[in-house]
NUROGU-132669 format. One record per residue (C-alpha): residue in one letter; x, y, z; chain. Coordinates in pm, 1 decimal, always signed. Example, Ala and Ser with C-alpha at 12.3 -4.5 7.8 and 13.67 -1.06 7.14 Angstrom:
BEGIN
- A; +1230.0; -450.0; +780.0; A
- S; +1367.0; -106.0; +714.0; A
END
This chain:
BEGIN
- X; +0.0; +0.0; +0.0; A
- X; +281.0; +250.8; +60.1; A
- X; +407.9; +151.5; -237.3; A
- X; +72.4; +231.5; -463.9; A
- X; +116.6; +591.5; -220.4; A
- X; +484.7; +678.4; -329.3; A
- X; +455.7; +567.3; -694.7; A
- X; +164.9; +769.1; -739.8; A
- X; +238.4; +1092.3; -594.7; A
- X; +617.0; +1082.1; -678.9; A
- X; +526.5; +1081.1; -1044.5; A
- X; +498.1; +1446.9; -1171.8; A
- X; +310.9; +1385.9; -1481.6; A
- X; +40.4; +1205.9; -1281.1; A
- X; +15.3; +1496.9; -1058.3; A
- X; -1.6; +1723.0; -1369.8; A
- X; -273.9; +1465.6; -1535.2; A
- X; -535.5; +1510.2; -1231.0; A
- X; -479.1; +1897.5; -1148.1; A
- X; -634.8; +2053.5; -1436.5; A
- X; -970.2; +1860.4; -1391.8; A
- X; -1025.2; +1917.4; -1014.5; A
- X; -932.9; +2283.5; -961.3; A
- X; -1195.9; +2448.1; -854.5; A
- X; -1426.6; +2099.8; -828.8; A
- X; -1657.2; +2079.1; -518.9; A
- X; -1373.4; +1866.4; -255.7; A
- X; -1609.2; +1499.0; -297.2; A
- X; -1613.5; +1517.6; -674.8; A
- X; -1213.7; +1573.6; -709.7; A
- X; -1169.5; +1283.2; -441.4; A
- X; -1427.2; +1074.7; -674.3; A
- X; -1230.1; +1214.0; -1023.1; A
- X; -864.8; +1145.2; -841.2; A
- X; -972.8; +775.3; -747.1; A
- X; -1144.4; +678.3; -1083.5; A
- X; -797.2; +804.4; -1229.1; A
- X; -624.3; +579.5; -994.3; A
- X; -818.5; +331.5; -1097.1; A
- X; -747.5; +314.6; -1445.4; A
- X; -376.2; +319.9; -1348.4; A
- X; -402.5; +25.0; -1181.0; A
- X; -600.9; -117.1; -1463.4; A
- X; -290.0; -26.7; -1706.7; A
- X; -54.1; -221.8; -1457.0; A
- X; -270.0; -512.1; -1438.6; A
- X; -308.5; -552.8; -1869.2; A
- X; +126.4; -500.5; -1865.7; A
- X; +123.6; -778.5; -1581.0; A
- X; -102.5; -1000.3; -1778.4; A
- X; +48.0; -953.9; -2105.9; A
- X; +390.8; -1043.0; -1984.8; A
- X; +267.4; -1365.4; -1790.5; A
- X; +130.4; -1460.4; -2118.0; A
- X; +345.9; -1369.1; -2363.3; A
- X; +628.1; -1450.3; -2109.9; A
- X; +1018.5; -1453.3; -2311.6; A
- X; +855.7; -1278.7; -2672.4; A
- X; +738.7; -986.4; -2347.8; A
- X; +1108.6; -922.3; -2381.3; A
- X; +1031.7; -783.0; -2739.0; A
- X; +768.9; -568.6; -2664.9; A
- X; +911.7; -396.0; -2391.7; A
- X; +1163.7; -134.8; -2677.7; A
- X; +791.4; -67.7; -2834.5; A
- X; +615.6; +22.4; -2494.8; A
- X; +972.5; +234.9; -2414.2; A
- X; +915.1; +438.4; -2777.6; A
- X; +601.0; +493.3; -2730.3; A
- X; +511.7; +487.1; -2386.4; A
- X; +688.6; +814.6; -2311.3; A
- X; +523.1; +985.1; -2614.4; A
- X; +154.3; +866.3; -2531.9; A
- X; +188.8; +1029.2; -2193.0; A
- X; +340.5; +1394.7; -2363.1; A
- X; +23.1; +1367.5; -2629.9; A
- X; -203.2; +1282.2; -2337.8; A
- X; -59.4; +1579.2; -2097.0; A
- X; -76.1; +1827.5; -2392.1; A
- X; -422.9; +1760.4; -2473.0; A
- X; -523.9; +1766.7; -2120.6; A
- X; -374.4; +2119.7; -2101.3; A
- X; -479.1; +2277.1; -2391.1; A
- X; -867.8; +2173.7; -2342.4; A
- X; -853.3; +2266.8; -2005.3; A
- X; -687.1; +2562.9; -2130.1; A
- X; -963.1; +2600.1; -2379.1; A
- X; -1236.6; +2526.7; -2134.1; A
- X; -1050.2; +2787.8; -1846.7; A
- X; -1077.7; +3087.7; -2116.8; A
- X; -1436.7; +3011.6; -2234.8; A
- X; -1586.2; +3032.6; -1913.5; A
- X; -1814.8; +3383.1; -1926.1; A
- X; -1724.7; +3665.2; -1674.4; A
- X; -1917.2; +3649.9; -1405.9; A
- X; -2205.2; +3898.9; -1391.9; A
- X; -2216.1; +4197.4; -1217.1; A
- X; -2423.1; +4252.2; -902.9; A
- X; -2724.6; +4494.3; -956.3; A
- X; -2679.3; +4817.7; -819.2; A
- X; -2922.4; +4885.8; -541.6; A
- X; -3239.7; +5116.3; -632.3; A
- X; -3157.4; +5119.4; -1033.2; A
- X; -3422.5; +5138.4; -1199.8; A
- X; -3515.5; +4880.9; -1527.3; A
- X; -3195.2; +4781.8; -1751.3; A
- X; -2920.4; +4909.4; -1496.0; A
- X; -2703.7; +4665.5; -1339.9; A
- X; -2997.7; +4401.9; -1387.6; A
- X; -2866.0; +4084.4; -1612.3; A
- X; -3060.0; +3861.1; -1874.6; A
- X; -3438.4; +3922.5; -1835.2; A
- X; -3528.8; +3527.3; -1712.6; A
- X; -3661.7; +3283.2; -1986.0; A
- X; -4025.8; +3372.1; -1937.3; A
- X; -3984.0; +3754.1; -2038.5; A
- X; -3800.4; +3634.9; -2397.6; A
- X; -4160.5; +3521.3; -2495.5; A
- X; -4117.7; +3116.7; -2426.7; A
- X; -4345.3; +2902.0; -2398.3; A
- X; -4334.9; +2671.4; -2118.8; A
- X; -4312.1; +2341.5; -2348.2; A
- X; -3995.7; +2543.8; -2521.2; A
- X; -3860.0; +2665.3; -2216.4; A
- X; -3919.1; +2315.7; -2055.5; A
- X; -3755.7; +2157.8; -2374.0; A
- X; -3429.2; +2385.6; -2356.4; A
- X; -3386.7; +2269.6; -2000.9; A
- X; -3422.1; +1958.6; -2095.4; A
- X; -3136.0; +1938.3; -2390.2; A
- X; -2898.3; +2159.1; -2126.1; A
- X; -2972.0; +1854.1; -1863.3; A
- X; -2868.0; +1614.3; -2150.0; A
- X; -2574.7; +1793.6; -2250.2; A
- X; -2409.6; +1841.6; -1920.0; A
- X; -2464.6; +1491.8; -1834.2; A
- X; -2319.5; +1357.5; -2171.0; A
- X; -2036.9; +1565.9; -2101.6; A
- X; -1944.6; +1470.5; -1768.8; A
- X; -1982.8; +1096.1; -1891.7; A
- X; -1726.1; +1140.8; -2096.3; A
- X; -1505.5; +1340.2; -1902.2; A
- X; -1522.4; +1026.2; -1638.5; A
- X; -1452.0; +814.4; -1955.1; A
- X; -1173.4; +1028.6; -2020.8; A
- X; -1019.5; +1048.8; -1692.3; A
- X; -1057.7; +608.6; -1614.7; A
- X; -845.0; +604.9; -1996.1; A
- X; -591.0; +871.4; -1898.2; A
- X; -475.5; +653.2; -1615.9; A
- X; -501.7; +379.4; -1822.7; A
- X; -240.6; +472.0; -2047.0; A
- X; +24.7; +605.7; -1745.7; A
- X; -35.5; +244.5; -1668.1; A
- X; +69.8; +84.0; -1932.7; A
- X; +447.4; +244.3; -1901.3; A
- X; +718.5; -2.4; -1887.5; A
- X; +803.7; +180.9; -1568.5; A
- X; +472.6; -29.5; -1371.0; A
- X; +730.1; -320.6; -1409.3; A
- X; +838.4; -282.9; -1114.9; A
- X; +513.7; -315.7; -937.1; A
- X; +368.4; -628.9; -1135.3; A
- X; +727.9; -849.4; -1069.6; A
- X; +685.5; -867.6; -697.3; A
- X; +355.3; -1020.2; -721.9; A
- X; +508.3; -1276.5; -953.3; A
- X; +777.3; -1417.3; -707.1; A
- X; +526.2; -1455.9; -436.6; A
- X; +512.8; -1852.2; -321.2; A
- X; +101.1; -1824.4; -398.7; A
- X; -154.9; -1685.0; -640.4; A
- X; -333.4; -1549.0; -277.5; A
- X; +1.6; -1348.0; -203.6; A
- X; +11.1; -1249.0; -521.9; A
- X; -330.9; -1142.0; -551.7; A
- X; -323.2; -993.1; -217.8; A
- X; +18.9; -770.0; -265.5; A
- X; -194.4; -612.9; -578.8; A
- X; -503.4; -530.2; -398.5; A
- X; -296.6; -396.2; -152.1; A
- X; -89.6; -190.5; -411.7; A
- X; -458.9; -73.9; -586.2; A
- X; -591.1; +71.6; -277.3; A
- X; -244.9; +276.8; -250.9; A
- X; -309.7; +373.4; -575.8; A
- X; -659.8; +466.9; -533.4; A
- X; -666.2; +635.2; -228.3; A
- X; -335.6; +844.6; -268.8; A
- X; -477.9; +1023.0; -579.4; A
- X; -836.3; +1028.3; -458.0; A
- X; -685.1; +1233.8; -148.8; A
- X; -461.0; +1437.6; -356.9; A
- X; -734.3; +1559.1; -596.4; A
- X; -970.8; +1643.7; -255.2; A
- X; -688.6; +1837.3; -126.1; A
- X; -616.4; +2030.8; -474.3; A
- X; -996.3; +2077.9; -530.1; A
- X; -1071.8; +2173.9; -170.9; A
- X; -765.4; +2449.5; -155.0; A
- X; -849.7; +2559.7; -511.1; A
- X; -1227.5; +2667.8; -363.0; A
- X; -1104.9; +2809.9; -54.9; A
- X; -838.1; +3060.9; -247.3; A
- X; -1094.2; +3144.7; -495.5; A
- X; -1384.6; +3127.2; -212.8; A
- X; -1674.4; +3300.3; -459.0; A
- X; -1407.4; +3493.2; -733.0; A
- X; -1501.1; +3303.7; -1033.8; A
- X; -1231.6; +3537.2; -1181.2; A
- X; -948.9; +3386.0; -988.1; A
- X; -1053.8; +3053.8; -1045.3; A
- X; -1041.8; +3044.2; -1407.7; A
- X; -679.0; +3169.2; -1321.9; A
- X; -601.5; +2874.9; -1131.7; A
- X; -753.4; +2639.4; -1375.6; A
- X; -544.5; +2764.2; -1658.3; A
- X; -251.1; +2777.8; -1473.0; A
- X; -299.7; +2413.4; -1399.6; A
- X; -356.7; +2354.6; -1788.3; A
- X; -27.9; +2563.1; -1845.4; A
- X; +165.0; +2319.6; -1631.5; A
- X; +14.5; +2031.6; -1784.8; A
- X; +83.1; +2140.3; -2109.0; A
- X; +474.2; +2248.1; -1999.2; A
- X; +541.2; +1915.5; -1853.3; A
- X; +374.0; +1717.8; -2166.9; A
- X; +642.8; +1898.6; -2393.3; A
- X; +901.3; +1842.3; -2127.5; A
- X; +839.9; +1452.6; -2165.0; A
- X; +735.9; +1483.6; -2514.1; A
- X; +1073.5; +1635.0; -2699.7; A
- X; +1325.7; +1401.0; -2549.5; A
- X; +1128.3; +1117.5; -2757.8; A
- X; +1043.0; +1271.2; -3066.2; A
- X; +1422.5; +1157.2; -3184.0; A
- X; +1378.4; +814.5; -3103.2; A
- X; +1041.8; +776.5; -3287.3; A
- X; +1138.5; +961.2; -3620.4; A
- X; +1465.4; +732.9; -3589.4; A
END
């Protein structure tokens, strides 16, 4: 278990991965997002583990592939994460300003509400309807998103190291219980990292929307940085 702990939060590109899409998240849903990231990571492990107890001495040969291109996946991956969460950070609206007290119609007053555009209440009904859709579509696949992610930092050949123990262990119950053990690590370190980044991200912010779309693209901006910082070293290697 402290295992699963240090080689998740030792790993900067995993802490890069996960900050982006919990600043600013309510404490319980960056907790939720962090384990469900940990999650796939483990998941990654487990398909490397499985593939070289099958394949067992050709697993020798695909061990230069998964070094090419393991490296390169996770740049790709960190650059995308950073520039939609970039994206997403700068398309955010301003928040509205508060009315001013004792204006009168049209002065420091926002949108007129739905009802005063001339709706109806089966159109304004239906437009609440397709916004209910869309948000829940798009947090589906952000969780989709987030369970791959870890999925590919999984499959690096550097989760070797976590998979061999459990294969000199004198029983398939060691085994099996030395990976459980190493999942919950895994799960609970980032789970508790992405509650702590959410939870301070809120608190600095407290109700300045402003300053939280700073945070958020900062975190993108990092992402991004480290992608390319992983990313260039291998570019020679794969054009070679």
């Amino acid at each position: 278990m402290a295992a699963g702990f240090l080689h998740t939060l030792a790993g900067a590109d995993h802490l890069a991965a996960l900050t982006p899409l919990t600043v600013g998240r309510h404490p319980v849903a960056s907790s939720a997002l962090g384990a469900l990231w940990g999650a796939g990571h483990c998941t990654g492990q487990l398909i490397l583990g499985l593939c070289m107890v099958l394949l067992k001495e050709r697993f020798d040969q695909l061990v230069p592939l998964l070094d090419r291109w393991g490296g390169a996946s996770v740049g790709i991956t960190l650059l995308i994460i950073g520039v939609l969460g970039l994206r997403d950070s700068l398309a955010q609206p301003e928040p509205a300003a508060p009315a001013l007290a004792g204006a009168g119609p049209g002065v420091g007053a926002g949108p007129p509400p739905q009802g005063a555009r001339g709706l109806t209440a089966e159109e304004t009904e239906a437009q609440e309807v397709a916004v209910a859709v869309a948000t829940r579509s798009k947090s589906l696949g952000s969780l989709l998103a987030t369970y791959v992610t870890g999925i590919v930092y999984g499959l690096q050949p550097d989760a070797l190291f976590v998979v061999i123990p459990a294969l000199t262990l004198p029983s398939r119950l060691a085994a099996a219980a030395y990976m459980l053990s190493f999942l919950v690590g895994t799960v609970t370190a980032m789970g508790a990292y992405a509650g702590i980044i959410g939870a301070t991200s809120r608190a600095i912010s407290g109700t300045n929307a402003a300053l939280n779309r700073k945070l958020a693209a900062a975190a993108s901006l990092l992402a991004a940085g480290v992608g390319m910082t992983i990313l260039v070293p291998c570019v020679g290697p794969l054009l070679g």
